[in-house]
TORPA-4810 file (N, C-alpha, C, O; in nm, 3 decimals):
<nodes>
NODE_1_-11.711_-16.404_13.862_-11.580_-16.451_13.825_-11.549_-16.576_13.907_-11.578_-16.592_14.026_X
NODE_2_-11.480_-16.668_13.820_-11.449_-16.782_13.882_-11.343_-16.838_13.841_-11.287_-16.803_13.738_X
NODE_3_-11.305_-16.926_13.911_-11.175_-17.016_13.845_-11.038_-16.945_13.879_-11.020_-16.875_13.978_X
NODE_4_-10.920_-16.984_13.754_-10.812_-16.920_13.797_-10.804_-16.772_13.760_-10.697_-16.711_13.755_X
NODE_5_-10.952_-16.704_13.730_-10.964_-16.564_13.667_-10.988_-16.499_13.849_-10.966_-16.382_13.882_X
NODE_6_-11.017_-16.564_13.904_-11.024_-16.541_14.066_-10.862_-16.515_14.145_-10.790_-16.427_14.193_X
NODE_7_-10.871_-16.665_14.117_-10.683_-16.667_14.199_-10.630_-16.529_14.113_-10.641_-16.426_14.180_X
NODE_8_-10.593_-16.516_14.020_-10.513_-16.427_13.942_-10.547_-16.296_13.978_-10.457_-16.212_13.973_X
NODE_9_-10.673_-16.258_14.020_-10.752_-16.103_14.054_-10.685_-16.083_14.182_-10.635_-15.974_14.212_X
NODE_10_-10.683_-16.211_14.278_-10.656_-16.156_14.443_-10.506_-16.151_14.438_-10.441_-16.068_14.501_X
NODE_11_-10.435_-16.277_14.332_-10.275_-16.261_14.366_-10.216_-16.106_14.285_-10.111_-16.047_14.309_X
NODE_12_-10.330_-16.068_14.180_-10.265_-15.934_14.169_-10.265_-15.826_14.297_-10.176_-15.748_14.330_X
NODE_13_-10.360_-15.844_14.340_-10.341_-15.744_14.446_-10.309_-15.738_14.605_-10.335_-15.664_14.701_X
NODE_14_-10.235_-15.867_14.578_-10.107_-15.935_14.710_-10.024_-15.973_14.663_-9.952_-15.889_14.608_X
NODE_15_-9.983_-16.120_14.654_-9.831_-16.185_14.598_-9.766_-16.111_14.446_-9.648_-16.111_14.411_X
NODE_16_-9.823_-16.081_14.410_-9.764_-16.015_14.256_-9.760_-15.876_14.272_-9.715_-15.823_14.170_X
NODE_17_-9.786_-15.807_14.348_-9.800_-15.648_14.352_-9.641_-15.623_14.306_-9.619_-15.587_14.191_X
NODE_18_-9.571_-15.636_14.367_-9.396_-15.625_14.399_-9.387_-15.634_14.230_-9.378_-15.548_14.143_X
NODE_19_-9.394_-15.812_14.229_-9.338_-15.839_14.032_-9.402_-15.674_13.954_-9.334_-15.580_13.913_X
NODE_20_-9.553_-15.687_13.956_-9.585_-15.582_13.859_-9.541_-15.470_13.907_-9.458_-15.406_13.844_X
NODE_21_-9.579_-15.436_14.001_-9.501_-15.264_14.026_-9.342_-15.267_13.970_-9.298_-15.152_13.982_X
NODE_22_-9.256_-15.343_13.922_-9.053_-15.371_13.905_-9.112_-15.324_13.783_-9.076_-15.211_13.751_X
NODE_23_-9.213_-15.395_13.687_-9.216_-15.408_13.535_-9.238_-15.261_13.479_-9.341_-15.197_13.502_X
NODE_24_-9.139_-15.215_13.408_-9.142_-15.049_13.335_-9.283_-15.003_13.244_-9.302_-14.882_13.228_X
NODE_25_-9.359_-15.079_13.197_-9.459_-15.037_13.133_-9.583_-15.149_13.118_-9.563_-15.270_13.130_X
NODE_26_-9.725_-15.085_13.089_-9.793_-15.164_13.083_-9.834_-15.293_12.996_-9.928_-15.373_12.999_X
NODE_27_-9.706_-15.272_12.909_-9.729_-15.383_12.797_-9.623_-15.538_12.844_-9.642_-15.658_12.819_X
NODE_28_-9.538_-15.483_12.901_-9.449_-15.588_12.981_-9.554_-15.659_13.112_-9.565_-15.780_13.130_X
NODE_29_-9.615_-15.568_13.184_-9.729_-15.621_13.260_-9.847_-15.694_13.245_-9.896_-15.785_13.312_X
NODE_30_-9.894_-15.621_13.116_-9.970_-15.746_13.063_-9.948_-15.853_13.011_-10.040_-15.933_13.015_X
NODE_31_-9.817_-15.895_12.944_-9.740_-16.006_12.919_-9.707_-16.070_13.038_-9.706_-16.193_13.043_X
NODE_32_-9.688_-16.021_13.108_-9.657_-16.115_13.252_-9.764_-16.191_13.325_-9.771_-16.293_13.394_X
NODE_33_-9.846_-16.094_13.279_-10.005_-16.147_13.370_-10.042_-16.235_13.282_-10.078_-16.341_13.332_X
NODE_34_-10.047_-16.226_13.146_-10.104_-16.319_13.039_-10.017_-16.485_13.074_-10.068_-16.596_13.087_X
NODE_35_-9.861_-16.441_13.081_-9.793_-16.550_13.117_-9.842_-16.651_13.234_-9.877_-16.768_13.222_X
NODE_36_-9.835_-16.563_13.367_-9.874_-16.607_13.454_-10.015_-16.698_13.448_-10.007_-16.803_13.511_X
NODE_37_-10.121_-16.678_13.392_-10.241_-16.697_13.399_-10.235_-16.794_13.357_-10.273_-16.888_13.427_X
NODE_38_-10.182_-16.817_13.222_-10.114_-16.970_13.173_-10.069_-17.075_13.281_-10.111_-17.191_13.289_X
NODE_39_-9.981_-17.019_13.357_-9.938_-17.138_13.436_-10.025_-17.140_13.523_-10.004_-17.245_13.585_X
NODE_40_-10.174_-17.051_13.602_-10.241_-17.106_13.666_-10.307_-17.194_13.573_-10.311_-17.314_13.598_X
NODE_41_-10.349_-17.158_13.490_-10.446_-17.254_13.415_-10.420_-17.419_13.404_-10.496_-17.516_13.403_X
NODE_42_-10.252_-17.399_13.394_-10.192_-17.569_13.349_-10.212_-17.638_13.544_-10.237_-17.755_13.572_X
NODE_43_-10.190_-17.515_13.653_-10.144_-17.625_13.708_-10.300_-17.615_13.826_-10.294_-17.683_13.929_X
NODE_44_-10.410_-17.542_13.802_-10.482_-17.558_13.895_-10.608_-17.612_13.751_-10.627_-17.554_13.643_X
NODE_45_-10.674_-17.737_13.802_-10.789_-17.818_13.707_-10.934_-17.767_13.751_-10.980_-17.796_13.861_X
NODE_46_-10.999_-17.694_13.664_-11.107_-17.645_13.735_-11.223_-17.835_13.810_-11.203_-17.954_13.785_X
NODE_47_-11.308_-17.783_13.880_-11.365_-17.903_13.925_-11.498_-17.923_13.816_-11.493_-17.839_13.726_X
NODE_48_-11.567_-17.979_13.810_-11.663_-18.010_13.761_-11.763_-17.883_13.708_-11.804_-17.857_13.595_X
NODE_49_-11.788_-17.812_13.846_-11.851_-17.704_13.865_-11.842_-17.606_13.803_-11.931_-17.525_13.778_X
NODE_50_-11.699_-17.606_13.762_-11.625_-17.470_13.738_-11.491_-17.365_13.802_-11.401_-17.289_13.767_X
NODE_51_-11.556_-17.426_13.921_-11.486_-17.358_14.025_-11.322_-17.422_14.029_-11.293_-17.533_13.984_X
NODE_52_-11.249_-17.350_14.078_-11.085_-17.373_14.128_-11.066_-17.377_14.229_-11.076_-17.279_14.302_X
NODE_53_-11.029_-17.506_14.270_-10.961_-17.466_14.459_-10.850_-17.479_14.452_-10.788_-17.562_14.385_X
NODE_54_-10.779_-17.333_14.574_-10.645_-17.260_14.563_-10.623_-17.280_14.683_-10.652_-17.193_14.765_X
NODE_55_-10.553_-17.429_14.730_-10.494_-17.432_14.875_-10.373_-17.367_14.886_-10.274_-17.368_14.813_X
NODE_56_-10.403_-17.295_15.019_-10.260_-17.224_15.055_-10.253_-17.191_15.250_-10.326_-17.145_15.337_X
NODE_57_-10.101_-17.254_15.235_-10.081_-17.281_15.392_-10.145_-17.128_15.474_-10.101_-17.018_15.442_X
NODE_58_-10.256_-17.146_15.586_-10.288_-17.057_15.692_-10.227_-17.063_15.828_-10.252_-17.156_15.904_X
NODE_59_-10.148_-16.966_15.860_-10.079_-16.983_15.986_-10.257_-16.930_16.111_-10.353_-16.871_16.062_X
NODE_60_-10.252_-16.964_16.225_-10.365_-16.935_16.304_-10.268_-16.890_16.417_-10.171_-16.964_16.436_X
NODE_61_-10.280_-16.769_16.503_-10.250_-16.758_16.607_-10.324_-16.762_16.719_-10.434_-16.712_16.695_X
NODE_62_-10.316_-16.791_16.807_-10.362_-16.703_16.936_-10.260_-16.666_17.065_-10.190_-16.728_17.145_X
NODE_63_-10.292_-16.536_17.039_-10.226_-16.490_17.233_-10.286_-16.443_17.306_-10.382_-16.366_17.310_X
NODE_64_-10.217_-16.500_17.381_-10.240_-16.457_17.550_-10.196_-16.400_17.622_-10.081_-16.383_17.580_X
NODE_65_-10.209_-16.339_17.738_-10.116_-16.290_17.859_-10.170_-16.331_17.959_-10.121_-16.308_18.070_X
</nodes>
């Protein structure tokens, strides 16, 4: 799997968990996901390859004592 069929697999099972778990049945969920997938598609351009790159801000910590 590649592309925004990627982004869409991991944001289901982080950033979207919340949206789909609200939605009452599975047919409203799959409309949402179908929706959604759409707007990855418009706004991420696959590269040449195939592939999609999905930048997203990484906070890095380190502590100390």
């Amino acid at each position: 799997m590649s592309g925004v069929e990627s982004i869409l697999d991991w944001l289901k099972g982080t950033a979207l968990r919340l949206f789909l778990d609200a939605l009452s049945d599975d047919e409203h969920r799959k409309r949402f996901v179908d929706d959604f997938a759409g707007a990855l598609q418009a706004a991420y351009t696959p590269r040449t390859n195939g592939n999609v790159l999905f930048p997203f801000r990484r906070l890095f910590l380190v502590a100390t004592n």
